[in-house]
C-alpha atoms as one frame of an Amber mdcrd trajectory, in Angstrom:
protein
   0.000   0.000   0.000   0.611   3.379  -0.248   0.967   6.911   1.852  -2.353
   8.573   0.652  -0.778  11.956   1.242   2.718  11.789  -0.305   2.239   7.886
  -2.172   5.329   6.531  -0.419   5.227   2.563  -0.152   4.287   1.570   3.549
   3.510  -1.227   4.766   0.858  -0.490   7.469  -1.322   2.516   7.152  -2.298
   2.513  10.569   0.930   4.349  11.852   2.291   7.698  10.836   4.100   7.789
   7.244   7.518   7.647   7.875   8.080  10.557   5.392   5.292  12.926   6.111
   3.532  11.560   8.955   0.313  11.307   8.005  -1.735   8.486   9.482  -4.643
   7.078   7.817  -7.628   7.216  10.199 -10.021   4.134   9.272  -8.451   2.857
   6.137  -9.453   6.217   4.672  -6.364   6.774   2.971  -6.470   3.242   1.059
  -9.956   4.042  -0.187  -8.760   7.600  -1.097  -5.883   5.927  -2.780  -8.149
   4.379  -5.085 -10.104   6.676  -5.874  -6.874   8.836  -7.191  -5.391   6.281
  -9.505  -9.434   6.488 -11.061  -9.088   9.968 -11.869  -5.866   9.677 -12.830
  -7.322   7.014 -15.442 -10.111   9.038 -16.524  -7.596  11.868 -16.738  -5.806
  10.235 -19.252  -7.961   8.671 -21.313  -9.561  12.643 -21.839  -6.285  14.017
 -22.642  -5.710  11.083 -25.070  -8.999  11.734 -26.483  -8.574  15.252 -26.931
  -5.161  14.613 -28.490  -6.558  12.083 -31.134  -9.686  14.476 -32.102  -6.520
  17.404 -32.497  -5.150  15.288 -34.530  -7.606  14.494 -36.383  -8.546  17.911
 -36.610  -5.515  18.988 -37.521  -5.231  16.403 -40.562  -8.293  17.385 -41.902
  -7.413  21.418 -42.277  -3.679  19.599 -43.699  -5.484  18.130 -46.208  -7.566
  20.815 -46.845  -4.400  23.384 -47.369  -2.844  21.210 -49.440  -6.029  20.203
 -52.005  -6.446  23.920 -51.845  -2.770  24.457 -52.904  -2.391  21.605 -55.329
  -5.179  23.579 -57.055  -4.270  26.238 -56.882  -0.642  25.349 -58.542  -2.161
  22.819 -60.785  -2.019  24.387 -64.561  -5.042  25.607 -65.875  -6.342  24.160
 -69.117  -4.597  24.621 -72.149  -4.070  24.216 -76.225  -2.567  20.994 -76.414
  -1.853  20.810 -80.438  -3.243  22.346 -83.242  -2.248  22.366 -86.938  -4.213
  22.996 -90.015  -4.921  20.535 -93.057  -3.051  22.119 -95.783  -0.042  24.712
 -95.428  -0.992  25.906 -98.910  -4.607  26.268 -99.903  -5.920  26.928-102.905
  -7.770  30.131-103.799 -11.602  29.261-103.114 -10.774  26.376-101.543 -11.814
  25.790 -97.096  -8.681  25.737 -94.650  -9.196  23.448 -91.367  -8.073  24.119
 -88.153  -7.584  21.085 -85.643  -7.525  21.875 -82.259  -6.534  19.649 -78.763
  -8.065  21.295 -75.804  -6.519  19.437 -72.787  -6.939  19.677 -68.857  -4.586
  18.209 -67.113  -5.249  18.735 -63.476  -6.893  16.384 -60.885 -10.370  18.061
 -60.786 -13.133  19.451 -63.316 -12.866  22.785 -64.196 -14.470  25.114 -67.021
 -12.024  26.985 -69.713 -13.039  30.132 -72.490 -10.674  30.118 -75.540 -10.450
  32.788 -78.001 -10.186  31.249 -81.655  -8.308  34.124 -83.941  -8.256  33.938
 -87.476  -6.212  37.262 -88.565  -6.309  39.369 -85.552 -10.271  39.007 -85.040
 -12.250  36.658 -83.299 -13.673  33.500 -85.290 -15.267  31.582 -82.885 -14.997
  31.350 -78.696 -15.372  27.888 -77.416 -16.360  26.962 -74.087 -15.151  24.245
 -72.445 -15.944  22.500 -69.764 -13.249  19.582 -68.565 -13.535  16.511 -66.485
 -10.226  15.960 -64.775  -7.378  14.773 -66.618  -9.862  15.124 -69.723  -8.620
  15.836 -73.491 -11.353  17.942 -76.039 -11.059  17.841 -79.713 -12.540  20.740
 -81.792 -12.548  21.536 -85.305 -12.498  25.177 -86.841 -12.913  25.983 -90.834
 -12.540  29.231 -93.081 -13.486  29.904 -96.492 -13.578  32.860 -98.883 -10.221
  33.381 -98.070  -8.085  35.447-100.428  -5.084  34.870-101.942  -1.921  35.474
 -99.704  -0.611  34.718 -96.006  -3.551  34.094 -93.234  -2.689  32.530 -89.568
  -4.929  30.975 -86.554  -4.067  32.031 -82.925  -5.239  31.031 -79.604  -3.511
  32.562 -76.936   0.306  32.005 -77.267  -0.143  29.308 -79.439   0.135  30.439
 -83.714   0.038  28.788 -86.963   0.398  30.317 -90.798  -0.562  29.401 -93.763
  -0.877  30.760 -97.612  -3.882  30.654 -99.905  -2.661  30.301-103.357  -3.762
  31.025-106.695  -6.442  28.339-108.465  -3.783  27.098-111.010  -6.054  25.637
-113.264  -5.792  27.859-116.310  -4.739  27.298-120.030  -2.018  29.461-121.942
  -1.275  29.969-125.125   1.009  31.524-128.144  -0.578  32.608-130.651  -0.275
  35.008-134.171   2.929  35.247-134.045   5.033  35.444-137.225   7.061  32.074
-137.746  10.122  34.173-138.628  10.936  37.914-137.863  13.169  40.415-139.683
  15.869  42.087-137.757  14.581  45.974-136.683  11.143  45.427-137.836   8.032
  45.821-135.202   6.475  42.513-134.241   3.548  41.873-132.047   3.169  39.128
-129.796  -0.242  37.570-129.028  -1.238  34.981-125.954  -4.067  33.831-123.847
  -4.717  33.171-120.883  -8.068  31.150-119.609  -9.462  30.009-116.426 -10.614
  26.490-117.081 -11.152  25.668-113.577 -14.226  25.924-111.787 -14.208  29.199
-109.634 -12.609  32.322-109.761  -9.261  32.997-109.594  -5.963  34.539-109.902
  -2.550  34.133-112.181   0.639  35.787-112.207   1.418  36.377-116.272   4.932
  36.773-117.031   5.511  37.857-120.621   9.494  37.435-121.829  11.604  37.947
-124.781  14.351  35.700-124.453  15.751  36.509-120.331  14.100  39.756-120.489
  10.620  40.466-118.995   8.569  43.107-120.677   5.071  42.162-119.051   4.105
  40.940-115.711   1.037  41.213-113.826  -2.046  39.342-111.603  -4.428  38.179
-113.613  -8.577  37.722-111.840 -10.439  35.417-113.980 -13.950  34.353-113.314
 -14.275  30.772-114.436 -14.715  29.628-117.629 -13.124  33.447-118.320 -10.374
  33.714-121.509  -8.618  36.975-122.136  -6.392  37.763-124.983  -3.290  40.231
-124.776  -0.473  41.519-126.971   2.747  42.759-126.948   4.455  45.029-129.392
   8.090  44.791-129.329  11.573  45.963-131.838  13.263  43.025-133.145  16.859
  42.721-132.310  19.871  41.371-134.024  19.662  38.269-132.301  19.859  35.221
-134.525  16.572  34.264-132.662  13.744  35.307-129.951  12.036  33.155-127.884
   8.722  34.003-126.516   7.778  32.986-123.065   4.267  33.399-121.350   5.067
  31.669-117.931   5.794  27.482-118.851   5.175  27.920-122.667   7.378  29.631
-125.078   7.927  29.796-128.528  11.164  30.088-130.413  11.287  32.610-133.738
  14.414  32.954-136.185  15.308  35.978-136.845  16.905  36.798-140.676  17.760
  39.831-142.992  14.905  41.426-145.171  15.793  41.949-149.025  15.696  44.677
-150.778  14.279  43.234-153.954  13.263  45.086-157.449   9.886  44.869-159.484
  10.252  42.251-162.173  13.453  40.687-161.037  13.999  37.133-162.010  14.385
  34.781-158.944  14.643  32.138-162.134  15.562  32.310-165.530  13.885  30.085
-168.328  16.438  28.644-170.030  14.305  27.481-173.109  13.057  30.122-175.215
   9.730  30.652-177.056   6.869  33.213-177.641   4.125  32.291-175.152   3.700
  34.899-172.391   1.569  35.629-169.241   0.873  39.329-168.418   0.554  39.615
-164.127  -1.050  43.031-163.044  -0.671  42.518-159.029  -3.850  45.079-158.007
  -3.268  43.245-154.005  -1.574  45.305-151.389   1.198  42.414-150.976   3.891
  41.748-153.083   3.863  38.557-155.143   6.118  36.020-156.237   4.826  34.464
-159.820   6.246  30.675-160.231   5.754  29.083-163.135   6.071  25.391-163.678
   5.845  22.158-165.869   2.615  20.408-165.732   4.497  17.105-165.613   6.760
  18.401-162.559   4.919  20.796-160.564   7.875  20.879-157.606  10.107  22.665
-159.711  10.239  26.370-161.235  10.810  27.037-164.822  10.548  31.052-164.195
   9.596  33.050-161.311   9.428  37.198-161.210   8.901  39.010-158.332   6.110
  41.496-159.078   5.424  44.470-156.651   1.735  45.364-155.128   0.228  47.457
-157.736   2.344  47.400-160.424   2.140  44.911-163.732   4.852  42.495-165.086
   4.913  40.402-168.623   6.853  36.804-168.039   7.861  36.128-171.528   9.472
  33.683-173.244   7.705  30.849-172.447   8.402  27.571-174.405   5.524  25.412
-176.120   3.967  23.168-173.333   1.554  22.785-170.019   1.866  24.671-167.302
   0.913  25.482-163.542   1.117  28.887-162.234   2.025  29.493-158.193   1.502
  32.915-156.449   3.445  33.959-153.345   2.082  36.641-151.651   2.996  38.521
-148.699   5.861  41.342-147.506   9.174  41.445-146.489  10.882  38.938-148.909
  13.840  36.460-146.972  15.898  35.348-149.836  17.671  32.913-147.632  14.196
  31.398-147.212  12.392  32.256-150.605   9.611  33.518-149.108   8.140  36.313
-147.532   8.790  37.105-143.563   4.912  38.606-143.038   1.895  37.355-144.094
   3.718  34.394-146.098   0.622  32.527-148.398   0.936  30.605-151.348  -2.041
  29.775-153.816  -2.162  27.489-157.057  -3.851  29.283-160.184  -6.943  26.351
-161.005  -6.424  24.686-164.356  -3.898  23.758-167.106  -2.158  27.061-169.429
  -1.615  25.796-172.370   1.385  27.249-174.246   0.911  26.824-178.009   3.731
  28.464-179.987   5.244  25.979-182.342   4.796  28.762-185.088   7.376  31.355
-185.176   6.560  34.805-184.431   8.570  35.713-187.178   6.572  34.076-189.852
   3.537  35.701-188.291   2.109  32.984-186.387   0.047  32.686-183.791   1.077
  31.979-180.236  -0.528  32.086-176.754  -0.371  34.506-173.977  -2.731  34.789
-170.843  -3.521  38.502-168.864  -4.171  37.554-165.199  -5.217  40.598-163.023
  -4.621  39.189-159.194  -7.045  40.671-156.730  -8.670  39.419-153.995 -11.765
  38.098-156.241  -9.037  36.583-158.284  -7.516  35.031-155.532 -11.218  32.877
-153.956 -12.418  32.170-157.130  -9.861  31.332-159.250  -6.684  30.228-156.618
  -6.474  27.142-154.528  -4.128  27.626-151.282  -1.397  25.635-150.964   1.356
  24.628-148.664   4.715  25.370-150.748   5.868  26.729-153.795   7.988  25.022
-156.605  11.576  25.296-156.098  13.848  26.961-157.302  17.171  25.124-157.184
């Protein structure tokens, strides 16, 4: 047992404590003794209470600061990817934007985003996330016009370029198939927009590397335009013509000066037929005659200048063909004439019947031809080349 006053160890209660004297009176101090160690027991199972419910307490507002501050630091949600279908669209055509929207904290949150197409708003989309949740949007323009166009949200940009519709046609065309060297010459090309929707094409126009026309064309479709170009020819021994991918290469020679009735070719056999020529066209002309029986080959030829008249003599007993060459700006090297170069066959057989002398006051034949345009449909028959005259 116990001292009830200062909880020494005794062994009989019943005389004084031998460290502070007390004496228990009845057993009262054992029964006080016991009650003691009960309130020490209840005492301690409060405090451990009240420390357990503090601690619990004091988890629960732990937990609380920390969700709060994971939140808080967790990144809001954000433009995961986007890209567009094409980096180069074509004029008319729709440009896609693909967008991933993604959220990548632990809780479900709402999110605006801004969709800019060119500095102004397209579209806002409104978002709202489950956590850890990815969103998937598509965006789409049209009527865009030809140049450089971008999408933006927030920090996020991407460019692109709308392109001309390159579905067009070009051509050459009227153009001389040889030029003389300081003469004006025109140049003649098309352009058409076979595609269908409106559209534009750069037109570059060059003579050899030098460009003398460039500029945007805006064709509806369907839409053909024709253009020239007048240019000086050069001393080059050729130009070629470019309009963008085609091109066309001319020779270039030296006109000839060339006199009214001179003889390109000399009949070598003589006789008293003739054929009187009065040119009344604005062209020059270029009279070949020719054996029946060997049409590819000149007997005679006389050049015979627009409106002026010329008598080919001389011509032996036989059948004959007659060729005109019309046109301006005779190329000797070529035989023919650099400008408006046409050839026509005179329709029919001329007979040449001199087999009587003139001398003995025969009779022989001759034929007056007056070439004019009438003369020329009615009469002529175009064809592809004169007879030669080697």
């Amino acid at each position: 047992m116990v001292c009830e006053k200062c909880f020494l160890e005794i062994n009989d209660n019943t005389v004084p404590c031998p460290r502070c004297g007390y004496v228990d009176s009845g057993g009262q101090q054992s029964q006080n003794y016991a009650m003691s160690q009960q309130k020490k027991k209840i005492s301690t199972a409060i405090k451990v209470l009240i420390i357990t419910g503090c601690a619990f307490v004091a988890l629960f507002i732990l937990g609380t600061i920390i969700g709060l501050i994971s939140a808080a630091s967790a990144e809001p949600p954000y433009v995961q990817d986007m890209s567009v279908e094409k980096q180069e669209v074509s004029f008319g055509d729709i440009q896609y934007l693909f967008v991933t929207f993604a959220n990548d904290s632990s809780r479900s949150t709402d999110a605006t985003f801004d969709i800019i197409m060119d500095g102004k708003v397209m579209s806002v989309e409104n978002c709202e996330f489950d956590e850890n949740e990815q969103q998937l949007a598509e965006y789409s323009a049209e009527g865009l016009e030809v140049g450089s166009h971008y999408f933006q949200i927030g920090e996020q940009r991407i460019d692109f370029e709308v392109i001309p519709y390159n579905d067009f046609e070009i051509g050459i065309m009227e153009n001389q198939d040889i030029l003389i060297t300081g003469a004006q010459a025109v140049t003649a090309f098309y352009v058409e927009n076979v595609g269908p929707l409106m559209s534009l094409i750069d037109v570059q126009v060059k003579f050899n590397d030098e460009t003398v026309l460039q500029d945007t064309l805006e064709l509806a479709s369907k839409q053909r335009i024709e253009n020239t170009v007048d240019y000086t020819v050069g001393n080059e021994e050729s130009i070629t013509i470019s309009v963008n991918d085609e091109q066309v290469t001319i020779p270039i020679y030296q006109s000839t000066t060339i006199k009214h009735g001179t003889k390109l070719m000399e009949n070598t056999v003589k006789g008293y037929g003739y054929i009187m020529i009065d040119n009344k066209t604005d062209r020059d002309t270029v009279v070949y005659l020719a054996k029946n029986s060997d049409p590819n080959q000149a007997v005679a030829a006389r050049y015979v200048t627009s409106g002026k008249e010329h008598k080919l003599n001389s011509i032996v007993h036989g059948e004959y063909i007659l060729v005109l060459q019309t046109g301006s700006q005779w190329v000797a090297d070529l035989n023919r004439f650099a400008y408006n170069n046409e050839r026509f066959a005179v329709n029919g057989v001329l007979e040449i019947d001199n087999n009587v002398s003139k001398s003995s006051g025969g009779v022989y034949t001759y034929y007056e031809i007056d070439i004019d345009t009438a003369f020329i449909n009615d009469y002529c028959t175009p064809v592809d080349s004169s007879p030669s005259l080697d």
